[in-house]
C-alpha positions in Angstrom: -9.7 44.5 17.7 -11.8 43.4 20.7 -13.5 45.2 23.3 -13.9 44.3 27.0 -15.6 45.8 29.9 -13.7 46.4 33.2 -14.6 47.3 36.5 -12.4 49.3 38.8 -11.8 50.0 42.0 -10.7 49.6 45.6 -11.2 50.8 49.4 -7.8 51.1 50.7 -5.3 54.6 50.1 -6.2 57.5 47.8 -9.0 55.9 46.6 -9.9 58.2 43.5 -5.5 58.9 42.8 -5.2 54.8 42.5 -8.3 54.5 40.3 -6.7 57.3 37.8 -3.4 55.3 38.0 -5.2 51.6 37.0 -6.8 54.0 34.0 -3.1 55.4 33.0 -1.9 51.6 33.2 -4.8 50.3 31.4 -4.4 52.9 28.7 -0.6 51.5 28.6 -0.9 48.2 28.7 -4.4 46.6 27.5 -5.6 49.5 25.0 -7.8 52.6 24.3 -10.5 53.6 26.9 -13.8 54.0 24.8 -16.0 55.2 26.8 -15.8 55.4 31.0 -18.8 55.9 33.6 -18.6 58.1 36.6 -16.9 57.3 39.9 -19.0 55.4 42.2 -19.0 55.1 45.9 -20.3 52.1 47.4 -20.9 49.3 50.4 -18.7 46.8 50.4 -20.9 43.7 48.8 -20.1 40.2 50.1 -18.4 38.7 53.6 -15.3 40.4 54.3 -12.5 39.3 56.8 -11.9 43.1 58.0 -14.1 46.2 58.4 -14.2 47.8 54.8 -14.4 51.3 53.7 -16.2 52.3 51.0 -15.1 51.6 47.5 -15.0 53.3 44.7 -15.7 51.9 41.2 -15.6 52.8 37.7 -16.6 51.0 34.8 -14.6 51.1 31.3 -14.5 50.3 28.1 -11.5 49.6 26.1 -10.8 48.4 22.9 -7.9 46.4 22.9 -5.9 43.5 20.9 -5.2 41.5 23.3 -7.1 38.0 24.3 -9.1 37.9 27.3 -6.8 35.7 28.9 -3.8 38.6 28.1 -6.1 41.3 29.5 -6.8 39.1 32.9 -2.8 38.8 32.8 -2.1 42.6 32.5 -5.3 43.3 34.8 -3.3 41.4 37.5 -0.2 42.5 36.9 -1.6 46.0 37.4 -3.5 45.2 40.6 0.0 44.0 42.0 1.5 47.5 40.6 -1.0 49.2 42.7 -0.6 47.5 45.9 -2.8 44.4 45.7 -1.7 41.2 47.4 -4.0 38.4 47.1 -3.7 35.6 49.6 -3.6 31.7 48.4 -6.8 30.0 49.8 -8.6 33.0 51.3 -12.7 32.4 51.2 -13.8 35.7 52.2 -13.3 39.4 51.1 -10.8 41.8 51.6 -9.9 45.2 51.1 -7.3 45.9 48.7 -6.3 49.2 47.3 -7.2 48.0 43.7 -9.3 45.2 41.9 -10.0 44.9 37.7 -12.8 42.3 37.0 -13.3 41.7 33.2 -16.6 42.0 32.7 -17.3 41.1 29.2 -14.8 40.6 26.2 -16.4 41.1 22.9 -20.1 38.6 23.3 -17.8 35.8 24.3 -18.3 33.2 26.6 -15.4 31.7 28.5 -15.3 29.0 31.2 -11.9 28.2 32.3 -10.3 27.6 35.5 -8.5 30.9 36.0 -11.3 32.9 34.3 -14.9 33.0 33.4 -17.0 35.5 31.3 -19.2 36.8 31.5 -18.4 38.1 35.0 -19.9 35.0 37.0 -21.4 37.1 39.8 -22.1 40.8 38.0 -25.9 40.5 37.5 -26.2 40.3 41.5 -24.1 43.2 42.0 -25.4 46.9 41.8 -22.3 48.6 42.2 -21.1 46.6 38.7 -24.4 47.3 37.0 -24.3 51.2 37.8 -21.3 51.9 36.6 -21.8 49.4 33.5 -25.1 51.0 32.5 -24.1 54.2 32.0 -21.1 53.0 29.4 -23.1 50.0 28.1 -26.7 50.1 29.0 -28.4 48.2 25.7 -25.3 45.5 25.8 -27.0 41.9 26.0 -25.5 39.6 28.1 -24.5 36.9 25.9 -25.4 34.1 28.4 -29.3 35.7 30.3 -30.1 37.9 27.4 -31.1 40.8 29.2 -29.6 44.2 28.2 -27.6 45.5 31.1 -30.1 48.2 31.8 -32.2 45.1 32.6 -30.4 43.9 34.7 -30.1 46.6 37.1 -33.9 47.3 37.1 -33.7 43.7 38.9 -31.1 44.2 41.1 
């Protein structure tokens, strides 16, 4: 069994009703929610090509028996579900209704075109380490080597 950390969430629709569907999905599809954090509402982070609401995010963790790559699979096929459409060759941000980042799968480390964990960007992002510390907050990453409680005291 592995275990991997996700991050949900999205700005666009019922916000909080789209975030319980990913969780119902996930639950379906890529395993047994551990443990879950609160609901978090925050800024958009990053250059977006609209005017964003808010999101909201919620970190999980879910033991599962899939591979990473078959949870990034599901993870997308669930973000299409939910009304995510990604465009080919956009730089900047966008809303979408929903988004699932793995996080971390078990203390790997994976470096392939189509995905890379550890999350490449989550040690700059608050509104992944919030959520993430209150599910996982001794968890070292397995690339810096700081706890993720850590890292959010440097955020």
């Amino acid at each position: 069994m592995n275990q991997v950390a996700l991050l949900i969430g999205g700005n666009q629709g019922d916000r909080q009703a789209l975030i319980e569907a990913a969780t119902a999905l996930i639950r379906q599809r890529i395993g047994t929610v551990a443990l879950f954090s609160g609901v978090h509402e925050t800024a958009p982070w990053g250059s977006f090509d609209d005017t964003p609401l808010p999101f909201l995010n919620q970190a999980l963790l879910v033991d599962t028996p899939l591979t990473a790559h078959e949870v990034l699979r599901e993870a997308l096929r669930i973000e299409h579900e939910l009304g995510r459409r990604r465009k080919d060759g956009a730089t900047a941000y966008s809303s979408r209704p929903m988004d699932i980042d793995l996080i971390f799968f078990n203390d790997d480390i994976i470096d392939t075109p189509d995905l890379t964990i550890p999350h490449p960007r989550m040690h700059l992002r608050r509104f992944v380490l919030e959520p993430l510390a209150e599910v996982m907050p001794d968890y070292r990453h397995p690339v810096l080597g700081k706890t993720v409680k850590q890292l959010l005291y440097e955020v």
